[in-house]
PyMOL Python script that loads the backbone (N, CA, C, O; Angstrom):
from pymol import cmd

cmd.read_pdbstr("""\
ATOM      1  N   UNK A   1       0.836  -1.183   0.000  1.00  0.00           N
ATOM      2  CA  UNK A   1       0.000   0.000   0.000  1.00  0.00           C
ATOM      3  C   UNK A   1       0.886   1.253   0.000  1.00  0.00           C
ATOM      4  O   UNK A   1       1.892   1.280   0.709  1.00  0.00           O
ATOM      5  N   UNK A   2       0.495   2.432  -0.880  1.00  0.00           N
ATOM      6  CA  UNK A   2       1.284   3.484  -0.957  1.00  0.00           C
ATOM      7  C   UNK A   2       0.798   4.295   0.460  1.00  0.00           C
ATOM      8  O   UNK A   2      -0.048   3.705   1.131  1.00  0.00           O
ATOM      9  N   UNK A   3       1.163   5.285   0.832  1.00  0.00           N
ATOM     10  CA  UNK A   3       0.634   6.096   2.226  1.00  0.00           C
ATOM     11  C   UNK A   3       1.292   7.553   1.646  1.00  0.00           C
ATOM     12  O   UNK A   3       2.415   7.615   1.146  1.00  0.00           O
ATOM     13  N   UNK A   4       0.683   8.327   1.755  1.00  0.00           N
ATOM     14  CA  UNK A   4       0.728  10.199   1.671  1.00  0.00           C
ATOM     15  C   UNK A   4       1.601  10.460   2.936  1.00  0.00           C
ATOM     16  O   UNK A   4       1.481  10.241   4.142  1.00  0.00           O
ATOM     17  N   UNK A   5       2.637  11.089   2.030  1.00  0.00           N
ATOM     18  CA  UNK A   5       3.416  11.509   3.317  1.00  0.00           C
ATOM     19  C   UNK A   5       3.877  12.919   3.119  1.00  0.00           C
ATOM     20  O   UNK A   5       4.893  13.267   3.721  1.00  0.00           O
ATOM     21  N   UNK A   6       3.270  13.751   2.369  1.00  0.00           N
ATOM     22  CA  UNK A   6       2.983  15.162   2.110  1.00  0.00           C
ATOM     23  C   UNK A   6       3.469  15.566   1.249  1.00  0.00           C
ATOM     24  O   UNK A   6       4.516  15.116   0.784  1.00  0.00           O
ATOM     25  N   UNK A   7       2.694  16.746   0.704  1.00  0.00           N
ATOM     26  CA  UNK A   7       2.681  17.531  -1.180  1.00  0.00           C
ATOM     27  C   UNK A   7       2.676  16.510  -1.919  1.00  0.00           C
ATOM     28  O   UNK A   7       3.425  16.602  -2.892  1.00  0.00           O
ATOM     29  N   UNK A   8       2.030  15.439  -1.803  1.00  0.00           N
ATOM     30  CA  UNK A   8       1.354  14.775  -3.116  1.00  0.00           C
ATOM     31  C   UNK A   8       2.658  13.486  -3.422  1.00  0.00           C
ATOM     32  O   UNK A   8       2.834  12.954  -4.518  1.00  0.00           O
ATOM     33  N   UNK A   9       3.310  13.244  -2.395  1.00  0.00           N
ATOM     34  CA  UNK A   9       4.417  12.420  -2.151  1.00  0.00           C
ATOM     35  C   UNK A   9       3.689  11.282  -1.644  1.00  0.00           C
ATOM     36  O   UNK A   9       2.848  11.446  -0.759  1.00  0.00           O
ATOM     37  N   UNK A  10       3.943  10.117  -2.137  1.00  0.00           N
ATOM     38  CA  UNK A  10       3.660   8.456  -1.569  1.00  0.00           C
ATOM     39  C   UNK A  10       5.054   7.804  -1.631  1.00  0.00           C
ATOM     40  O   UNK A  10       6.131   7.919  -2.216  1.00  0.00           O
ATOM     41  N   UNK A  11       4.426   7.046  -0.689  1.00  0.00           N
ATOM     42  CA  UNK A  11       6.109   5.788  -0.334  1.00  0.00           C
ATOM     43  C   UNK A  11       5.427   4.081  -0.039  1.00  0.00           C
ATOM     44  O   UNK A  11       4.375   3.834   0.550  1.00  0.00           O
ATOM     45  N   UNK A  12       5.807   3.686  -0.279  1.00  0.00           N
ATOM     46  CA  UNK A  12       5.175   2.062  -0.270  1.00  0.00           C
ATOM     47  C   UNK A  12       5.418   1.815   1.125  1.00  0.00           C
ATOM     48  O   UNK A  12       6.469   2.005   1.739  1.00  0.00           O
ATOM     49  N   UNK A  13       4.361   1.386   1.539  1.00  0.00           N
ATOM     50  CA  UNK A  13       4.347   1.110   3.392  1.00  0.00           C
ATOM     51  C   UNK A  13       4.968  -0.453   3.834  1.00  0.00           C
ATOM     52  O   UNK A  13       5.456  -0.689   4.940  1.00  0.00           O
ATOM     53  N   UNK A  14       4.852  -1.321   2.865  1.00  0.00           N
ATOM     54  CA  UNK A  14       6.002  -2.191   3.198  1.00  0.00           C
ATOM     55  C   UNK A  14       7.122  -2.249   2.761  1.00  0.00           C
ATOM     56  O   UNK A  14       7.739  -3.306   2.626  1.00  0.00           O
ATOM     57  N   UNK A  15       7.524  -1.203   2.495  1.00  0.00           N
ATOM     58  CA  UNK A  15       9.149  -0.766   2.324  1.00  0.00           C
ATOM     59  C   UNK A  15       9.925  -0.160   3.557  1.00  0.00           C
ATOM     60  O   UNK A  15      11.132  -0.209   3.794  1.00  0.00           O
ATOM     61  N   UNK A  16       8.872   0.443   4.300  1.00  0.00           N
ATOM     62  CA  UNK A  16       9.238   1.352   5.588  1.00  0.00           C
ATOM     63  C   UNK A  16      10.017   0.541   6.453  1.00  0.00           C
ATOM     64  O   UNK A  16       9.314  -0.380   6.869  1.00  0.00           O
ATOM     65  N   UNK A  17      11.288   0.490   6.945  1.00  0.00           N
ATOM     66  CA  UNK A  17      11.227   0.561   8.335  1.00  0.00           C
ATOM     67  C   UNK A  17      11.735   1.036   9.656  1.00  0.00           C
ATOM     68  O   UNK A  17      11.876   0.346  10.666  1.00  0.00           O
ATOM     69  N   UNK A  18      11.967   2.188   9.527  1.00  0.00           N
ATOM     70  CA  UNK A  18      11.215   2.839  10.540  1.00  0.00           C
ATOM     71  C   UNK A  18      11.193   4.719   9.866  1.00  0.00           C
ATOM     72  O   UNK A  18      11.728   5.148   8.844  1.00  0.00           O
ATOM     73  N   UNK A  19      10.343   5.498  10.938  1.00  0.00           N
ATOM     74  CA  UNK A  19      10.185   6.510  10.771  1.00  0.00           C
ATOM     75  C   UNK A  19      10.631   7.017  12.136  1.00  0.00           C
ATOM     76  O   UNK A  19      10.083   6.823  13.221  1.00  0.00           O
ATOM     77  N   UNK A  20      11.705   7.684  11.871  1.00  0.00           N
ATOM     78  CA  UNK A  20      11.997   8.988  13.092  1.00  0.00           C
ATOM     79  C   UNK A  20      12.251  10.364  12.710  1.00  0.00           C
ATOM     80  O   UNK A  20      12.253  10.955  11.630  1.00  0.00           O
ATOM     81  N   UNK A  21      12.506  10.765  14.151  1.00  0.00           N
ATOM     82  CA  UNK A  21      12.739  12.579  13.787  1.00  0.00           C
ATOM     83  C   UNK A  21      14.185  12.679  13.466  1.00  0.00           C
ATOM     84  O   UNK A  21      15.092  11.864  13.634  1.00  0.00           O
ATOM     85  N   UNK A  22      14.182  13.766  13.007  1.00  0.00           N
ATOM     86  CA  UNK A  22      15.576  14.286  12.354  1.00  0.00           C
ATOM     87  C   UNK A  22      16.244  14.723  13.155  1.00  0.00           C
ATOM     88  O   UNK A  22      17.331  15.081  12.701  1.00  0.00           O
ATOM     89  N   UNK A  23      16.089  14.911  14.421  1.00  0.00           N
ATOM     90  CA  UNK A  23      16.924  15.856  15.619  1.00  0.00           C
ATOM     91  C   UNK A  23      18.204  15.529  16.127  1.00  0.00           C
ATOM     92  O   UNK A  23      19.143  16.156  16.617  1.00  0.00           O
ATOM     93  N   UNK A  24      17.971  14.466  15.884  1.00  0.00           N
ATOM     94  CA  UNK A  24      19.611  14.260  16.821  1.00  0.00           C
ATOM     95  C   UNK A  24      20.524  14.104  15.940  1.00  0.00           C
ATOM     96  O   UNK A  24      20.239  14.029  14.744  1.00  0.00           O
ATOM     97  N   UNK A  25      22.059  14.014  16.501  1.00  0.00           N
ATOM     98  CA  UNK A  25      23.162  13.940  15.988  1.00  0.00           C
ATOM     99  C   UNK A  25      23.296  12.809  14.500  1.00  0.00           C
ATOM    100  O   UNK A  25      23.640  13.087  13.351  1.00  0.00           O
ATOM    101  N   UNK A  26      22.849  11.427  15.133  1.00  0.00           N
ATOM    102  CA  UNK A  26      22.865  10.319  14.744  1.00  0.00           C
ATOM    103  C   UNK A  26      22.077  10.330  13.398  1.00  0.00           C
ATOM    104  O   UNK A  26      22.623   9.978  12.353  1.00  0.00           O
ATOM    105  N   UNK A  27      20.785  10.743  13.450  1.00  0.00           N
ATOM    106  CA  UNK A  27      20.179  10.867  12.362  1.00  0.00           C
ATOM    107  C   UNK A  27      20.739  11.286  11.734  1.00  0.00           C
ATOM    108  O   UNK A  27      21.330  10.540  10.953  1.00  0.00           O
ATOM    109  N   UNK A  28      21.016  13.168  11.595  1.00  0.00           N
ATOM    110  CA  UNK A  28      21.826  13.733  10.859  1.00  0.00           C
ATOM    111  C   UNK A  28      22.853  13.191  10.250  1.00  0.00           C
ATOM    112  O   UNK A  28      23.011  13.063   9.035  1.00  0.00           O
ATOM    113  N   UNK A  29      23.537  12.880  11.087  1.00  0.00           N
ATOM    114  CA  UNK A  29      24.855  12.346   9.847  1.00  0.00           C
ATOM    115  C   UNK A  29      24.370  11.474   9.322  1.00  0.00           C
ATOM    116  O   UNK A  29      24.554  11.685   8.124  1.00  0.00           O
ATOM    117  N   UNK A  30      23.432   9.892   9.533  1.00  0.00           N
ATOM    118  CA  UNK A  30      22.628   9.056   8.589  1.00  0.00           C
ATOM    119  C   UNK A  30      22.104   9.751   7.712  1.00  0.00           C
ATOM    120  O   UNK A  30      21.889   8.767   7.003  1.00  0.00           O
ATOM    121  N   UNK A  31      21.531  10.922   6.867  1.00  0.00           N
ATOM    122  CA  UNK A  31      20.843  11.520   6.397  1.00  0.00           C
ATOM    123  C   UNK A  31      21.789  12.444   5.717  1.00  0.00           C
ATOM    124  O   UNK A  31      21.235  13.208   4.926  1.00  0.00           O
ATOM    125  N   UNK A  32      23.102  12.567   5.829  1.00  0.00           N
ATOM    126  CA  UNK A  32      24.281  13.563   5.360  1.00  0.00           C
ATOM    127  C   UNK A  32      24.737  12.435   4.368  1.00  0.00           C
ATOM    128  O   UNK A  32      24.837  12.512   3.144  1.00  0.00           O
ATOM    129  N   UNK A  33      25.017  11.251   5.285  1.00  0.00           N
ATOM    130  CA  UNK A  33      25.534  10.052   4.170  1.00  0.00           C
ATOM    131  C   UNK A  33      24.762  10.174   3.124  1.00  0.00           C
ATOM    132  O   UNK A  33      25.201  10.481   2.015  1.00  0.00           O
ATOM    133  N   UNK A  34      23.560   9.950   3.371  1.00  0.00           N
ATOM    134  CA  UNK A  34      22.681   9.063   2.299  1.00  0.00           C
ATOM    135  C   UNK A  34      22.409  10.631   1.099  1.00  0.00           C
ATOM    136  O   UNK A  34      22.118  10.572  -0.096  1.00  0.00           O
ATOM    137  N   UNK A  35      22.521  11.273   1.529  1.00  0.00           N
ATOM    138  CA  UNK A  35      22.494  12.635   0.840  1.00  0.00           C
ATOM    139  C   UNK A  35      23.934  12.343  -0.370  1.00  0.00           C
ATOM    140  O   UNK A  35      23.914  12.083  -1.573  1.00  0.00           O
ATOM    141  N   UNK A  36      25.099  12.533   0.611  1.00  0.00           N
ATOM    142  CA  UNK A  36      26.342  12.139  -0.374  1.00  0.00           C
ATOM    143  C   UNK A  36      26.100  11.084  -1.338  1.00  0.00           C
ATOM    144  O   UNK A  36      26.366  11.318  -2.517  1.00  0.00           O
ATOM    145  N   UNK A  37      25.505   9.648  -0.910  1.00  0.00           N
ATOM    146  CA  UNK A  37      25.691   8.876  -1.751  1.00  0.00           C
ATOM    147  C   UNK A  37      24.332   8.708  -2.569  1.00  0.00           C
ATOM    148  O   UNK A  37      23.710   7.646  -2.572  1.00  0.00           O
ATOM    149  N   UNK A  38      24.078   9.421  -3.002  1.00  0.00           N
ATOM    150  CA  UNK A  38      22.368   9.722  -4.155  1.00  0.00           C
ATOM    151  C   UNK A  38      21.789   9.131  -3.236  1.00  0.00           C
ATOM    152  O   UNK A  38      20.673   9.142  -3.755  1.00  0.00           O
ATOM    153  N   UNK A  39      21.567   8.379  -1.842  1.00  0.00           N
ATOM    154  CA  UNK A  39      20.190   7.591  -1.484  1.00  0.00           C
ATOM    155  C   UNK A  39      18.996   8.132  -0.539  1.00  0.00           C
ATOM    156  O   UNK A  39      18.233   7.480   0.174  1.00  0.00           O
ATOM    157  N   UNK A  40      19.081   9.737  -0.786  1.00  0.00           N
ATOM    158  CA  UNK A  40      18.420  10.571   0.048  1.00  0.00           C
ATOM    159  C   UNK A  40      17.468  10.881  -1.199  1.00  0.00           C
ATOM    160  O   UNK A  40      17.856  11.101  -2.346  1.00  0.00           O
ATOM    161  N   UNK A  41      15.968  10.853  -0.685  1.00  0.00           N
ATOM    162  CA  UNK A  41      14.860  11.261  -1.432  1.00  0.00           C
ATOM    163  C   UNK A  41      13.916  12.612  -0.791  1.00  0.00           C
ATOM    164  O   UNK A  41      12.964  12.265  -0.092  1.00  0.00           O
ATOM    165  N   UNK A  42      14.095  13.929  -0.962  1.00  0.00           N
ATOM    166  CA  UNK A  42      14.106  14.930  -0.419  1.00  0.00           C
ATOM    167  C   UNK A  42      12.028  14.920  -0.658  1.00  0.00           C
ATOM    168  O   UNK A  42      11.629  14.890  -1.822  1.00  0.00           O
ATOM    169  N   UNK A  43      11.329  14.938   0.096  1.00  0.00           N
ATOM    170  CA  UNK A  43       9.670  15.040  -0.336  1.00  0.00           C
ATOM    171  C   UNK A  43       8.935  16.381   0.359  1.00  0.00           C
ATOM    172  O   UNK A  43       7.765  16.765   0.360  1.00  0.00           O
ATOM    173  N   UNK A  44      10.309  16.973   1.017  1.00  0.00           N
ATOM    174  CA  UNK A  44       9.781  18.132   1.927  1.00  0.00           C
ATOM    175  C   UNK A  44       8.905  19.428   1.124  1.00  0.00           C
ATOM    176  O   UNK A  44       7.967  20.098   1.554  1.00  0.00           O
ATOM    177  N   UNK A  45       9.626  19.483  -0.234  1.00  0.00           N
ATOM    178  CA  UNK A  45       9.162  20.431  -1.277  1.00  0.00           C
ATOM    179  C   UNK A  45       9.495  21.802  -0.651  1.00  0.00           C
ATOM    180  O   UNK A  45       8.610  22.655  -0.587  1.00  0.00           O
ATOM    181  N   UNK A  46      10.847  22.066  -0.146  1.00  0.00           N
ATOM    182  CA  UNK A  46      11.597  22.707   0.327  1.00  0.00           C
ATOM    183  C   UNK A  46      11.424  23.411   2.264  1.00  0.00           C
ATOM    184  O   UNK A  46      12.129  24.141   2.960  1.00  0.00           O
ATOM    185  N   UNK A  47      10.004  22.625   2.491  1.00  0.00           N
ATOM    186  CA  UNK A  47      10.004  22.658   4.271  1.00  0.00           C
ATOM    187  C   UNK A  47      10.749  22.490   4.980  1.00  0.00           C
ATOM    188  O   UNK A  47      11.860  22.719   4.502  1.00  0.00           O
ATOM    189  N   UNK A  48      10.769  22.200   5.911  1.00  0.00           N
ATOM    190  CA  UNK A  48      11.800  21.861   7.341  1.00  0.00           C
ATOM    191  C   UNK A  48      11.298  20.080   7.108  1.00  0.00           C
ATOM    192  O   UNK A  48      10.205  19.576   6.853  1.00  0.00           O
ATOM    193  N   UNK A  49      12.334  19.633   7.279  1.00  0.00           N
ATOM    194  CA  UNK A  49      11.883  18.176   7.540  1.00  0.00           C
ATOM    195  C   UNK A  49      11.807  17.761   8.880  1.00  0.00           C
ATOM    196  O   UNK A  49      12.699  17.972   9.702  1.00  0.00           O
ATOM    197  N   UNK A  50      10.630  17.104   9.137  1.00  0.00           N
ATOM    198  CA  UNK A  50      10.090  16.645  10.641  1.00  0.00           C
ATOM    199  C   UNK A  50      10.133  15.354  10.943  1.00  0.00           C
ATOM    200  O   UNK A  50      10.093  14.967  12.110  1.00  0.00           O
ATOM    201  N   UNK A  51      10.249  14.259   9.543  1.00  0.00           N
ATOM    202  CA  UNK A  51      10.535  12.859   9.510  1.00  0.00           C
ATOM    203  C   UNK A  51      11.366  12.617   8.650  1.00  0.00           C
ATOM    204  O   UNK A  51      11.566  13.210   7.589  1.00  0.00           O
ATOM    205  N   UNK A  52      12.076  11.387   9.255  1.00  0.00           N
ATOM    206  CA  UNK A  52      12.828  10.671   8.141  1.00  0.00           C
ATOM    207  C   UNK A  52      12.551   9.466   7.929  1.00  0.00           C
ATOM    208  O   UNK A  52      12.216   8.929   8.985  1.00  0.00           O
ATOM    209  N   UNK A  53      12.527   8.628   6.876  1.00  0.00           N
ATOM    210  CA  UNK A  53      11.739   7.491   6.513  1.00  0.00           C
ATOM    211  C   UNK A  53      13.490   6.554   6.005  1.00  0.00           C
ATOM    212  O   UNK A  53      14.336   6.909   5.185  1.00  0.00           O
ATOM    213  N   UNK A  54      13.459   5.658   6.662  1.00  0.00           N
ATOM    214  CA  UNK A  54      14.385   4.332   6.497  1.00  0.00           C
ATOM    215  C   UNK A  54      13.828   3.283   5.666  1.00  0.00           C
ATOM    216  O   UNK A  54      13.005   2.529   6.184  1.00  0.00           O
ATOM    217  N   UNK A  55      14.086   3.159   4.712  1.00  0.00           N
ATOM    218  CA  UNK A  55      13.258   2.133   3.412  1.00  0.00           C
ATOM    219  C   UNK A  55      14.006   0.761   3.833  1.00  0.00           C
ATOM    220  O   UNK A  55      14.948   0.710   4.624  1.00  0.00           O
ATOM    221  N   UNK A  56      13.523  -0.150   3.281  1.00  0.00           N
ATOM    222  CA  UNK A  56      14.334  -1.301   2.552  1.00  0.00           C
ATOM    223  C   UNK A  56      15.538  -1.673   2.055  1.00  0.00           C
ATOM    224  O   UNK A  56      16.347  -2.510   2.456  1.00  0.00           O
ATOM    225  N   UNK A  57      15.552  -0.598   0.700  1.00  0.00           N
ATOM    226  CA  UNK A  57      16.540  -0.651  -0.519  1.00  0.00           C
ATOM    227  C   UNK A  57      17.522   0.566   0.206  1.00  0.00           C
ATOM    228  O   UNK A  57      18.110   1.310  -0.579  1.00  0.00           O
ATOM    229  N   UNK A  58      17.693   0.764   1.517  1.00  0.00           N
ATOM    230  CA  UNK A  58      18.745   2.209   1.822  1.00  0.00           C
ATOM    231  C   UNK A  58      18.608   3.179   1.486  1.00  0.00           C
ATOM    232  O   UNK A  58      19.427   4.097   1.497  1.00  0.00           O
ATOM    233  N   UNK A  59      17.168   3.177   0.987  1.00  0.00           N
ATOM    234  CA  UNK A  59      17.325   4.687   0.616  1.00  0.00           C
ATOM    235  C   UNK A  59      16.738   5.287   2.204  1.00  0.00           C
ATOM    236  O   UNK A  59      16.513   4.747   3.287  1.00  0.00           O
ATOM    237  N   UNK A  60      16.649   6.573   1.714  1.00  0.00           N
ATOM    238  CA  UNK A  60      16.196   7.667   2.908  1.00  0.00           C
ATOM    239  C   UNK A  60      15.227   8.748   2.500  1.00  0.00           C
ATOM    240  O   UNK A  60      15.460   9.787   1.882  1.00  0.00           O
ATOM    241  N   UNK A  61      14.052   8.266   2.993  1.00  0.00           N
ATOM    242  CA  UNK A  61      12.846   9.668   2.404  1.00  0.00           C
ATOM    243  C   UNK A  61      12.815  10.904   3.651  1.00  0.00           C
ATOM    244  O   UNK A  61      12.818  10.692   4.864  1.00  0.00           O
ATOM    245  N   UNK A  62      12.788  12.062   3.051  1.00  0.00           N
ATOM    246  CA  UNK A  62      12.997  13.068   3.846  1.00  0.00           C
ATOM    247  C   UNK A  62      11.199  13.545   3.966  1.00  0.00           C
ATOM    248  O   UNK A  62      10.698  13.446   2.846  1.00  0.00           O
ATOM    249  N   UNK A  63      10.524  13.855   4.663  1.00  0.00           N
ATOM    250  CA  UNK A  63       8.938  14.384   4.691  1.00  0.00           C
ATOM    251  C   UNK A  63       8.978  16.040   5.769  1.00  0.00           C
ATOM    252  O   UNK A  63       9.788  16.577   6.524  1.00  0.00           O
ATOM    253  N   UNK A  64       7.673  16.317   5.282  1.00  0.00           N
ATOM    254  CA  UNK A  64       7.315  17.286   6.171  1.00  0.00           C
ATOM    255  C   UNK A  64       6.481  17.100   7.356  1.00  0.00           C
ATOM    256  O   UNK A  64       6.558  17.752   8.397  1.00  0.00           O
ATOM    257  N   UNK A  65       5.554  15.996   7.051  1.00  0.00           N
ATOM    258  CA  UNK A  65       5.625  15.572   7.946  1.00  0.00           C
ATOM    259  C   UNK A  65       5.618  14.761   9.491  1.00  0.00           C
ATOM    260  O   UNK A  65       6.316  13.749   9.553  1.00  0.00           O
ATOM    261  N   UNK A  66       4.815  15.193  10.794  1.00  0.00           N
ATOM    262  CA  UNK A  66       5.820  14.584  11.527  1.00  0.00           C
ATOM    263  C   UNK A  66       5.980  13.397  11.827  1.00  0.00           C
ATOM    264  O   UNK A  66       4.912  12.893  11.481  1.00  0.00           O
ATOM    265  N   UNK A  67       6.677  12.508  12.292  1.00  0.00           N
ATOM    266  CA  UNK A  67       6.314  10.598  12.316  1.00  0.00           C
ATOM    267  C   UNK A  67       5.207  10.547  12.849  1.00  0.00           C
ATOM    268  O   UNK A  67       4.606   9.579  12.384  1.00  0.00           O
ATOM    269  N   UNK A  68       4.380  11.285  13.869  1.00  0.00           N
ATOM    270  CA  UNK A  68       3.077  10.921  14.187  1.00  0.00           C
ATOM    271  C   UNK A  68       1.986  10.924  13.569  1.00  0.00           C
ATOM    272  O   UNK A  68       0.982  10.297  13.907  1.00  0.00           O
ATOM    273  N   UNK A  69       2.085  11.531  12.752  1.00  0.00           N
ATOM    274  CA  UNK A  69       1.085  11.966  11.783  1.00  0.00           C
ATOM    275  C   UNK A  69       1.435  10.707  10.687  1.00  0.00           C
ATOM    276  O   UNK A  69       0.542  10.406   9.895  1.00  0.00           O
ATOM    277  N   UNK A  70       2.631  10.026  10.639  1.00  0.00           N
ATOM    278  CA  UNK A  70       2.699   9.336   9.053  1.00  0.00           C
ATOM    279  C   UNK A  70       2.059   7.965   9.409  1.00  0.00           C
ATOM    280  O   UNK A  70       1.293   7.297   8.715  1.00  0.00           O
ATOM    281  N   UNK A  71       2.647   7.644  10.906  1.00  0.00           N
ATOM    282  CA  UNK A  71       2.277   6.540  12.203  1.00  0.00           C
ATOM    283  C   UNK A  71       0.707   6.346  11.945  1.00  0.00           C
ATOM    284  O   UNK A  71      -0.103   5.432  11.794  1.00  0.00           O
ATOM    285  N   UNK A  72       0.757   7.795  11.985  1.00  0.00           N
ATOM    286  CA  UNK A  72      -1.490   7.523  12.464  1.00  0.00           C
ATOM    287  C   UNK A  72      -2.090   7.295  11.169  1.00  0.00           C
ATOM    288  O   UNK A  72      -3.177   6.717  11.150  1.00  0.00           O
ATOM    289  N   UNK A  73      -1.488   7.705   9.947  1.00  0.00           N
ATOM    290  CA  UNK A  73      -2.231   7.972   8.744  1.00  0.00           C
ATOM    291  C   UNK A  73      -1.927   6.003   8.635  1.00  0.00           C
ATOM    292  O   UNK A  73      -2.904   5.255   8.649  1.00  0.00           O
ATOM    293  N   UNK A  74      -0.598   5.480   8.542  1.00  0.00           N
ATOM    294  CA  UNK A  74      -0.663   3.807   8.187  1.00  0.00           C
ATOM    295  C   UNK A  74      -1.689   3.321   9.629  1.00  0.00           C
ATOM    296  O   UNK A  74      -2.632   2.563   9.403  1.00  0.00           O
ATOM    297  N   UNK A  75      -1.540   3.605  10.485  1.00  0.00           N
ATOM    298  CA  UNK A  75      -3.028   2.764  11.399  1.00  0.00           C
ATOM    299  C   UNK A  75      -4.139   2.791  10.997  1.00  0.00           C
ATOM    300  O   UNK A  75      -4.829   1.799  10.762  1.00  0.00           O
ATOM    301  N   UNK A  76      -4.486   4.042  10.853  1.00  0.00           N
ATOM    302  CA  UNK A  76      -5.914   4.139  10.163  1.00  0.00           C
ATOM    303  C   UNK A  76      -6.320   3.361   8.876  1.00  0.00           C
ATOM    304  O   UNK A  76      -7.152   2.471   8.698  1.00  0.00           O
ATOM    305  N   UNK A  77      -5.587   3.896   8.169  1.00  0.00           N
ATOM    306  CA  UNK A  77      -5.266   3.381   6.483  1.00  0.00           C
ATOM    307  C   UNK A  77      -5.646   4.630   6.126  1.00  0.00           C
ATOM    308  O   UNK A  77      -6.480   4.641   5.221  1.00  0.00           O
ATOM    309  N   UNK A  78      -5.303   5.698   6.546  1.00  0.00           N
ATOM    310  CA  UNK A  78      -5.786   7.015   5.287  1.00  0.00           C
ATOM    311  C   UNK A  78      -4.322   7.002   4.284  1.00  0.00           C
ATOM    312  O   UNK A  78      -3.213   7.375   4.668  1.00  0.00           O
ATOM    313  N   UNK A  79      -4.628   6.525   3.062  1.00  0.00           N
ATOM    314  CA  UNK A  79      -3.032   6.002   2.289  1.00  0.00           C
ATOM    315  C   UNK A  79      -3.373   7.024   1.020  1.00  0.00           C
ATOM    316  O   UNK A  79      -2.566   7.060   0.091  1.00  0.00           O
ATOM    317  N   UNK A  80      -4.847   8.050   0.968  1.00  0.00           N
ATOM    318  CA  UNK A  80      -4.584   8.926  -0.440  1.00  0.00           C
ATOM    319  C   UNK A  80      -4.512  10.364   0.612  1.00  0.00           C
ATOM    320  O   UNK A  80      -4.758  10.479   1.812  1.00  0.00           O
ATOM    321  N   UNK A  81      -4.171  11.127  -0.174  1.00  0.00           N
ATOM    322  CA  UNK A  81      -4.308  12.454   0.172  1.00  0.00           C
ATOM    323  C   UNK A  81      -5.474  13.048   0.738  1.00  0.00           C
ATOM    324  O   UNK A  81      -6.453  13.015  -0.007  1.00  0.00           O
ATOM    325  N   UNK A  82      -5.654  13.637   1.965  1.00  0.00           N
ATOM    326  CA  UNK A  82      -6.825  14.504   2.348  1.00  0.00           C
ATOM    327  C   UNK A  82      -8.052  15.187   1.353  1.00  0.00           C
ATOM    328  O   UNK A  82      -9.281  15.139   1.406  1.00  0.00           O
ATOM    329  N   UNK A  83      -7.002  15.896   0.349  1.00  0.00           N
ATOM    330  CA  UNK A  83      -8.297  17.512   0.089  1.00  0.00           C
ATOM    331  C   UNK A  83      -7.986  16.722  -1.630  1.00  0.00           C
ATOM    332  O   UNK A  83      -7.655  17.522  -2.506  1.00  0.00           O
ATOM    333  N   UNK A  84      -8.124  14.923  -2.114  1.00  0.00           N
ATOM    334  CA  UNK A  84      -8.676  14.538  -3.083  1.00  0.00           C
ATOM    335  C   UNK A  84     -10.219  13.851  -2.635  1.00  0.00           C
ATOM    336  O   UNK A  84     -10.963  13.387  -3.500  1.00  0.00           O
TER     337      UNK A  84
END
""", "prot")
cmd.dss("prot")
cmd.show_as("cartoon", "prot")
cmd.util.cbc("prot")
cmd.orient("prot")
């Protein structure tokens, strides 16, 4: 199942695993790497990023946003966009 993870951005929900915040040290540099080596997928559409999404294949999705919101949208199943 794809899931909306903001501005019209989807990510396959069994690709995920895990979603955290960007705040700490650790992330950051995980997210500096994956930037250097093409495997950073930027979906912020130039926002502040509030989540970071850990795939499968190594890549790294960047969102606006926050993991609680991406958390609640896969529980529920709201997986299209709101205001379609």
């Amino acid at each position: 199942m794809l899931i909306h993870i903001g501005f019209g951005n989807m990510v396959n929900t069994t690709k995920i695993i895990a979603i955290v915040s960007p705040e700490s040290a650790p992330i950051k540099r995980l997210v500096q790497n994956a930037r250097e080596k093409g495997m950073a997928i930027d979906a912020t559409q130039g926002r502040k990023t509030k989540s970071v999404l850990f795939m499968e294949n190594s890549q790294v999705v960047l969102s606006a946003l926050l993991p609680d919101t991406i958390v609640g949208r896969m529980q529920d199943g709201t997986y299209i966009p709101e205001d379609n």
